[in-house]
C-alpha positions, 0 to 999 in steps of 0.5 A, spaced: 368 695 224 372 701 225 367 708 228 370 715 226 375 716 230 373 721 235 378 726 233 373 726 226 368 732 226 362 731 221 356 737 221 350 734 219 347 741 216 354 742 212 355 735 211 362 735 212 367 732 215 372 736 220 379 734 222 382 739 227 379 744 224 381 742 217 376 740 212 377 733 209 373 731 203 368 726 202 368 720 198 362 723 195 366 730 193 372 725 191 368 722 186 365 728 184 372 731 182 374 725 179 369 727 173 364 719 176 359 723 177 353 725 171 353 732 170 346 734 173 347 741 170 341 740 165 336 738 170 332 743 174 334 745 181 328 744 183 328 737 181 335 735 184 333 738 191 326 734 191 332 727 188 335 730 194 330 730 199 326 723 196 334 720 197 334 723 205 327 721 206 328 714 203 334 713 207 332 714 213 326 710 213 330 704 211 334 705 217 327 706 221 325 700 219 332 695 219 331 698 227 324 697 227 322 703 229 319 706 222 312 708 225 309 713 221 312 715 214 310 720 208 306 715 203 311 718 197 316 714 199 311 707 200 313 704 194 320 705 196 320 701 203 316 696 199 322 694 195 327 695 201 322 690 205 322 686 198 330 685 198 330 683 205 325 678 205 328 675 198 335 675 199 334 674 207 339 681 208 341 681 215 344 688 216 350 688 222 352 696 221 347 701 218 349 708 216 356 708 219 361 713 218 368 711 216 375 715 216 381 713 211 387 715 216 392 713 211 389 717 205 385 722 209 378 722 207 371 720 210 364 718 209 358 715 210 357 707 208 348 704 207 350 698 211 354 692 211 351 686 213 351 679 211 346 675 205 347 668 205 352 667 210 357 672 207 359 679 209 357 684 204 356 692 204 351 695 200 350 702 198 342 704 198 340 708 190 333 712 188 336 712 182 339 708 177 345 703 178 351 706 176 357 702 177 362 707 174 360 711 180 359 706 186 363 701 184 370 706 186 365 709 191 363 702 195 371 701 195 373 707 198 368 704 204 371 698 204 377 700 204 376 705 210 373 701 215 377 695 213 372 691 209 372 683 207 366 681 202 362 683 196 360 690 196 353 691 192 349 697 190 341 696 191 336 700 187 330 701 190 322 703 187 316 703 185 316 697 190 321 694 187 328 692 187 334 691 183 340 689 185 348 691 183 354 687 184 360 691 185 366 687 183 370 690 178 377 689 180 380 696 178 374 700 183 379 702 188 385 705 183 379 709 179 377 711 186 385 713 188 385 716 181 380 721 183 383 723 190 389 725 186 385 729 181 381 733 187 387 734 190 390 736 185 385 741 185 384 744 191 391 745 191 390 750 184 385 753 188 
């Protein structure tokens, strides 16, 4: 699997990616532009940045626990490592790259995908959810992974909660032109900036 070249910069503190210098957009802020994402502006900030930390921690668990090394985590995010180790156990998911970090080189933009691995002998990338599967929003998302990094397979969203898991198939045909639709609306943007 292609890496991010070692020309692409990432600041983990900013969470952005760099190019020479010049900033180039993530999968996550082209979605956003692209008007995908719901608006969150009714929900309490405290609310949103304690989503954010939850999403964070639970992320970097399943990572932990795909590397067998979690030891010790915050008992809040139990049920959620339980729903993980549930669809590993009943799907039989194999993770071959995990949390990897992909560049578009044609179309210029960067980001991080969950993890590509194979369930019952096919290949599939998988984006982890706290919340509700939307595939309006990660079905142009998982795309736009797939087509950075050169991926042939299924592209899956995975909801993790509660000990349980649910699992959403991303196969609507149109996913990368939604997605392409929303890198030519945020650069639209940025250049009426």
């Amino acid at each position: 699997m292609p890496q991010l070249p070692a020309e692409v910069e990432f600041d983990e503190a900013l969470h952005q990616y760099t190019l020479d210098g010049i900033v180039i957009p993530s999968v996550t802020q082209i979605i956003k532009a692209g008007g995908l994402y719901p608006d969150f502006s009714v929900i309490p900030a405290d609310v949103l940045e304690w989503k954010r930390n939850l999403g964070t921690q639970v992320h970097a668990a399943t990572e932990l626990d795909d590397m067998d090394n979690l030891g010790d985590y915050d008992p809040q995010i139990s049920g959620y490592i339980q729903a993980w180790r549930e669809f590993k156990a009943v799907t039989g998911f194999t993770p071959v790259s995990i949390e990897q970090r992909i560049y578009h080189k044609q179309h210029k933009y960067a980001g991080t995908l969950d993890r590509i691995g194979i369930i019952n002998g096919e290949n599939v990338l998988l984006d982890i959810k706290t919340g509700p599967i939307d595939l309006t929003t990660v079905g142009p998302q998982t795309a736009a992974y797939a087509q950075a990094c050169g991926f042939k397979g299924k592209r899956y969203a995975v909801h993790l909660g509660d000990g349980k898991y649910k699992l959403g198939l991303c196969d609507n045909k149109m996913d990368w032109q939604i997605f392409l639709n929303c890198l030519n609306l945020y650069r639209w943007k940025e250049s009426h900036k």
